[in-house]
C-alpha positions in Angstrom: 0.0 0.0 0.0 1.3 3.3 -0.9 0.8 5.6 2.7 1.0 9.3 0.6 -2.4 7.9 -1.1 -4.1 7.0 2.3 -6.1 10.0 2.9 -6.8 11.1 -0.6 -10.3 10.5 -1.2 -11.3 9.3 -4.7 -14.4 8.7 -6.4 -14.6 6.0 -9.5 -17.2 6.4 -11.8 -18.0 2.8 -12.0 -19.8 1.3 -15.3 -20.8 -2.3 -14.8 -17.6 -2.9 -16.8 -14.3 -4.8 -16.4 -12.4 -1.5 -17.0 -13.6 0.7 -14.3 -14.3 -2.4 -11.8 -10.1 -2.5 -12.1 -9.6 1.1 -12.3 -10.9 0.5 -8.7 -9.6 -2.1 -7.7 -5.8 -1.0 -8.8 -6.4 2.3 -6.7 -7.5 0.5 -3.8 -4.3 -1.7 -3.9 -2.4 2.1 -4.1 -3.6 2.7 -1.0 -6.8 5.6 -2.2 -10.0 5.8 0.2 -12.1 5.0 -2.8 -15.9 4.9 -3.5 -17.5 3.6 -6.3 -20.1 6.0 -8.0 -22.6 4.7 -10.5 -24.2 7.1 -13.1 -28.2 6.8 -14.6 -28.0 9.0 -17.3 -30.1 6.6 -19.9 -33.2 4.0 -18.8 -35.2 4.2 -22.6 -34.2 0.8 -23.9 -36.9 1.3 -26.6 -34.8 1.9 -29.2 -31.8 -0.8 -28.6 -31.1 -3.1 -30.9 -31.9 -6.1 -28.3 -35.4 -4.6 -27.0 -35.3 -7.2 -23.8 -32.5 -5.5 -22.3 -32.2 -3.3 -19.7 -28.6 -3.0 -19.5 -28.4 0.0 -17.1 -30.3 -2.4 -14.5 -27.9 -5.2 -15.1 -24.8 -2.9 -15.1 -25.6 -1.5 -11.8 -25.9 -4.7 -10.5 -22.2 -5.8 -12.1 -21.1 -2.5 -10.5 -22.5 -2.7 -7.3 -21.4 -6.6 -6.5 -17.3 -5.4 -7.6 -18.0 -2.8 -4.9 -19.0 -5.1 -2.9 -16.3 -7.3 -3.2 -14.1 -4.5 -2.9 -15.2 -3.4 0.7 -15.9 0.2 -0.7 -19.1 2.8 -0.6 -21.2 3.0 -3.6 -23.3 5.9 -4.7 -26.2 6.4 -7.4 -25.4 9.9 -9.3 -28.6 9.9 -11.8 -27.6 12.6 -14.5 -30.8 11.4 -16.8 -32.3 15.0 -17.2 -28.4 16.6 -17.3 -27.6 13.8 -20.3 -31.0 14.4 -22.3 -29.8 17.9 -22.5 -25.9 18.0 -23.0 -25.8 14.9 -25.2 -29.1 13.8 -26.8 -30.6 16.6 -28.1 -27.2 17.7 -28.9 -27.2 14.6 -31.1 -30.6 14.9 -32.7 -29.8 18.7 -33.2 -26.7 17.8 -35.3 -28.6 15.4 -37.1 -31.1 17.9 -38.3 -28.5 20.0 -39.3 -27.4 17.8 -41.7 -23.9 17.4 -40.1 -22.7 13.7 -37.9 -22.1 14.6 -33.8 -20.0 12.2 -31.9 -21.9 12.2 -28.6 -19.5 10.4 -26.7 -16.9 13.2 -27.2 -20.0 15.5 -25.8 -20.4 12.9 -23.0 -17.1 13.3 -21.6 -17.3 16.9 -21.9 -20.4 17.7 -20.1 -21.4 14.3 -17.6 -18.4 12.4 -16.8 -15.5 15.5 -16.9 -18.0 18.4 -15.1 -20.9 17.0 -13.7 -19.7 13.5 -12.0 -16.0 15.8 -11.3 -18.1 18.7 -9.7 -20.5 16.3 -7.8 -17.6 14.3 -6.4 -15.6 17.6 -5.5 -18.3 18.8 -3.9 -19.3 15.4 -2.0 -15.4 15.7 -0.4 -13.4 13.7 -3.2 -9.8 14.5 -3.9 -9.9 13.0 -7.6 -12.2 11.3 -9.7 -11.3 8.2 -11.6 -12.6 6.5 -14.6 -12.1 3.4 -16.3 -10.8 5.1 -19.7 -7.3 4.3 -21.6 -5.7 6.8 -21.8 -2.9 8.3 -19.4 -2.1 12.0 -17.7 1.5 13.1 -17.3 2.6 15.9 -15.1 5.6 18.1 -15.5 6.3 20.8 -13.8 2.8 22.8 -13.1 1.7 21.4 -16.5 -0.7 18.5 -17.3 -0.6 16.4 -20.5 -3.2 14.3 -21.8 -1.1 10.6 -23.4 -2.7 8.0 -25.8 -2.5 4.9 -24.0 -0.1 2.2 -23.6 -2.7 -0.5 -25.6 -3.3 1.9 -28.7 -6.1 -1.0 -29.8 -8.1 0.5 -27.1 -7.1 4.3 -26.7 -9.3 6.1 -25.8 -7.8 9.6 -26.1 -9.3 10.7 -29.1 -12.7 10.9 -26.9 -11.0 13.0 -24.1 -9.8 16.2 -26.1 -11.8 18.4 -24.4 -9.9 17.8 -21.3 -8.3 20.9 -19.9 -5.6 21.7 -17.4 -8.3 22.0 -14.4 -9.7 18.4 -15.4 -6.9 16.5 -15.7 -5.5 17.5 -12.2 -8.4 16.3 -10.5 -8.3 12.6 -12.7 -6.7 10.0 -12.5 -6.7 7.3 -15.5 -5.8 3.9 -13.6 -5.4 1.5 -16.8 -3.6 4.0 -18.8 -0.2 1.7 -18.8 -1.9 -1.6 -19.1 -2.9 -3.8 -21.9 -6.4 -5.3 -22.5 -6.1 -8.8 -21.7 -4.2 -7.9 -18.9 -6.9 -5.9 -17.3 -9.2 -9.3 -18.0 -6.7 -11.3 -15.8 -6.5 -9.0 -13.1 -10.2 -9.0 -13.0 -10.3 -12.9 -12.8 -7.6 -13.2 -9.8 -9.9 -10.7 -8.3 -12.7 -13.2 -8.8 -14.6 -10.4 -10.8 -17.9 -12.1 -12.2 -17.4 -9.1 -15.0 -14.2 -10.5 -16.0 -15.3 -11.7 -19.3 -17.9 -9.4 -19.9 -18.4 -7.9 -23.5 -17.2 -4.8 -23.9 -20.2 -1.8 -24.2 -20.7 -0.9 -27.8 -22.6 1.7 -29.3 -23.4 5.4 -27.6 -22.1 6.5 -24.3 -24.5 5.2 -21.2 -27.0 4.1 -24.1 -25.7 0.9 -25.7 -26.2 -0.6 -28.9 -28.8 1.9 -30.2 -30.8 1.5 -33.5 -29.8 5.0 -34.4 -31.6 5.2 -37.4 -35.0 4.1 -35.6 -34.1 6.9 -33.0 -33.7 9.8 -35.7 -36.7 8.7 -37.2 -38.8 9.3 -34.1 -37.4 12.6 -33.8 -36.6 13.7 -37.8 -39.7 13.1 -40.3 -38.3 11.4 -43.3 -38.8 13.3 -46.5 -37.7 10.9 -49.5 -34.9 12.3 -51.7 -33.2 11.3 -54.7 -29.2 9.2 -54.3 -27.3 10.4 -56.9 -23.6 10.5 -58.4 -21.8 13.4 -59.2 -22.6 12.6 -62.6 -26.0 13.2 -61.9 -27.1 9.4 -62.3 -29.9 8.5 -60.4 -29.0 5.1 -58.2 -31.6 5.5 -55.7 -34.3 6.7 -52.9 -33.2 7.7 -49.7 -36.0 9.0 -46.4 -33.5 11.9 -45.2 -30.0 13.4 -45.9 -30.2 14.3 -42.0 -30.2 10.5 -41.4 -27.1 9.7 -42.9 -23.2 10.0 -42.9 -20.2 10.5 -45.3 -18.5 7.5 -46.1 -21.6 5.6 -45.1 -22.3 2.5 -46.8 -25.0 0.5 -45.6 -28.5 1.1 -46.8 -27.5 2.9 -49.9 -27.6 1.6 -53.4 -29.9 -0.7 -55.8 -31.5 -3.7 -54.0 -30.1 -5.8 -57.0 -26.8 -5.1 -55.7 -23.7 -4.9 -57.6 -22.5 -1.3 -57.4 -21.3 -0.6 -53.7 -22.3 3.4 -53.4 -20.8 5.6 -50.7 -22.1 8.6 -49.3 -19.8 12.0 -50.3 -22.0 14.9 -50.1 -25.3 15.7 -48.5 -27.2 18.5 -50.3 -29.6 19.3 -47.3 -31.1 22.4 -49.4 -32.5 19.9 -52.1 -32.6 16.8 -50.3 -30.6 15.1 -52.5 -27.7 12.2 -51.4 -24.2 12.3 -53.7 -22.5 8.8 -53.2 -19.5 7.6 -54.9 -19.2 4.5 -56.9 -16.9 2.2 -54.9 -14.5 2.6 -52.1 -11.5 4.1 -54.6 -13.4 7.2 -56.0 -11.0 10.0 -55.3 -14.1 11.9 -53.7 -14.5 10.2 -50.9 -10.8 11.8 -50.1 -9.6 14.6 -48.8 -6.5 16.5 -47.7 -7.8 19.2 -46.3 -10.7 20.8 -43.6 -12.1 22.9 -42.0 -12.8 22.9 -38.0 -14.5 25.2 -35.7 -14.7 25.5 -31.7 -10.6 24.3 -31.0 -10.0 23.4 -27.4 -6.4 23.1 -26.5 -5.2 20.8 -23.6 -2.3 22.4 -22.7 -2.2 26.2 -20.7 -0.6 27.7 -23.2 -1.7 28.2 -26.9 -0.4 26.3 -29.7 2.2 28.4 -31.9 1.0 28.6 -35.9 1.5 26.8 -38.1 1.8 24.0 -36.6 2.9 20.9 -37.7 1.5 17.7 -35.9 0.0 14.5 -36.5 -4.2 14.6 -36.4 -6.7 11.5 -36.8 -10.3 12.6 -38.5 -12.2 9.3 -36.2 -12.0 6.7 -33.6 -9.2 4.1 -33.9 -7.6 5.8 -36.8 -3.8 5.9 -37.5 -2.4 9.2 -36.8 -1.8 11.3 -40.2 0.7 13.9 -40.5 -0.7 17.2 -41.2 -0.4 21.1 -41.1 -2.4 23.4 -39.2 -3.2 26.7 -39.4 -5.8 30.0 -38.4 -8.1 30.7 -41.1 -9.3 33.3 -38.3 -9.7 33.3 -34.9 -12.6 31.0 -35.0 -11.5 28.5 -37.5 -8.7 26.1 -38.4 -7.2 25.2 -41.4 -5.9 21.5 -41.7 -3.9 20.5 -44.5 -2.9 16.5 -44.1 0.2 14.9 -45.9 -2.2 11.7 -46.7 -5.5 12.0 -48.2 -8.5 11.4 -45.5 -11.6 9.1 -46.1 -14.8 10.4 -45.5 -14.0 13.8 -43.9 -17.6 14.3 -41.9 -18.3 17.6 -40.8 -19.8 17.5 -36.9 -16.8 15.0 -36.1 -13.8 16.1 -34.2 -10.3 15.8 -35.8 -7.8 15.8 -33.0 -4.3 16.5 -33.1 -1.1 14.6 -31.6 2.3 15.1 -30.6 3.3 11.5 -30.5 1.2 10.7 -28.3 0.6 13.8 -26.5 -3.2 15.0 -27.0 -2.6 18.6 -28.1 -5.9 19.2 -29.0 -9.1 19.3 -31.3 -11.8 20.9 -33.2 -14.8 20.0 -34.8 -15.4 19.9 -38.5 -17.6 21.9 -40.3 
């Protein structure tokens, strides 16, 4: 047990998961007075794809029997009305503006990062903890924001919007460890979430039918697919209800063709797709990006040269970026980018320092 740790009182927002059930368990071994919290922020299961579940029932139950096990307090923090606001309607706003939001970016932002942080500030905690892979380095007064040590599972692409005041109240636990080694830790723990399936899907929500979802929000409005050759290839009920690069549900019903969303003319309701995954205009090399949040204290210096990825899970790119004006970045990449989506967040890297991001317009 590490004794500087022993009165520092931390709070670990605990998922029903295997990651955060050993983000607790690790800090409890370094010696932290720890409680697990819980957070409701979804209970509609109406629109999951498996309509029998009610995972946030089961996953409190997972979470609760770890703490348990554990020997630690756990506490409810129900953020339903708080997550409705900051990230659903978010979501369904982007959507109707034509554009693809990444609500789990919003997520972080506005539940886990400010209200869980200031809930479990005010409730006494030291730090709050989450079960996230990524890491946080500290030198000097300065805080920096690392990809992870398993970059299968990073997670820092999510976490952008993490400033200076956020990450020196957080602690990311299983930052430095791999995957399957957090699934054996779990089992010597005698975890019954050891093996459980990772969550999919939306942030709190699960695996939603996200299409069903929009529709009971968005009225469909059929509109004409066409290629930039002005070949008609198809119907669609929306261009707010899909995404560029998209794939599924586009094309003839006889097949053959595979068609790709490009462009979504919102004005005329009409869908541009390329034919095939090699059509230069699904590429890009450069963007656009409004509302840039910078991690570190100080602002960047431009232009600046960095690395950036345009989505989840994708190789870092070498780019250029610059101020088109005070509000809005220029990013030029090295590489051409598939399926540049405007309401996604490119995010730039050092390495693996998280500089910073923006989102694309």
């Amino acid at each position: 047990m590490n004794t500087k740790n022993k009165n520092k009182k931390i709070f670990v927002a605990m998922s029903g998961g295997v990651d955060s059930s050993v983000a607790a368990l690790l800090l409890k071994k370094e010696g932290y007075d720890v409680t697990g919290v819980f957070m409701k922020n979804w209970s509609d299961s109406s629109f999951l794809k498996d309509k029998n579940m009610c995972p946030w029932e089961q996953d409190k139950k997972d979470a609760m029997r770890v703490a348990s096990q554990l020997h630690i307090p756990f506490l409810t923090f129900n953020f339903e009305k708080e997550y409705k606001k900051k990230v659903v309607e978010y979501m369904i706003e982007g959507y109707k503006n034509g554009i693809t939001p990444n609500p789990d970016i919003m997520c972080n932002k506005e539940i886990k990062f400010k209200l869980f942080l200031e809930k479990a500030i005010s409730l006494g905690a030291d730090y709050i903890a989450t079960g996230h892979y990524a890491r946080i380095k500290k030198q000097g007064s300065e805080f920096f924001l690392l990809a992870a040590k398993d970059k299968n599972k990073d997670q820092s692409y999510f976490l952008y919007t993490l400033g200076q005041h956020e990450l020196s109240k957080t602690i990311f636990p299983i930052g430095e460890y791999e995957k399957p080694k957090i699934r054996e830790l779990a089992e010597k723990a005698g975890f019954g979430n050891a093996k459980k399936k990772d969550s999919q899907g939306i942030c709190f929500v699960g695996e939603m039918d996200v299409f069903e979802f929009l529709k009971s929000q968005i009225k469909t409005h059929k509109g004409k697919i066409m290629t930039k050759n002005g070949k008609v290839v198809g119907e669609h009920q929306g261009v707010e209800f899909y995404t560029i690069g998209q794939r599924h549900g586009i094309g003839s019903p006889g097949g053959g063709v595979a068609y790709y969303v490009t462009e979504k003319d919102a004005k005329n309701n009409i869908l541009y797709v390329a034919e095939g995954d090699k059509d230069k205009s699904l590429y890009k090399t450069t963007l656009f990006a409004k509302q840039a949040h910078w991690v570190s204290s100080k602002q960047p210096k431009f232009p600046l040269k960095c690395q950036a990825r345009i989505r989840y899970r994708q190789p870092l790119s070498e780019c250029v970026v610059k101020e088109e004006d005070k509000n809005t970045l220029f990013v030029e990449f090295k590489n051409p980018q598939r399926a540049v989506a405007p309401g996604q967040s490119v995010v730039f890297y050092d390495n693996d320092i998280v500089l910073g991001g923006a989102i694309i317009i």
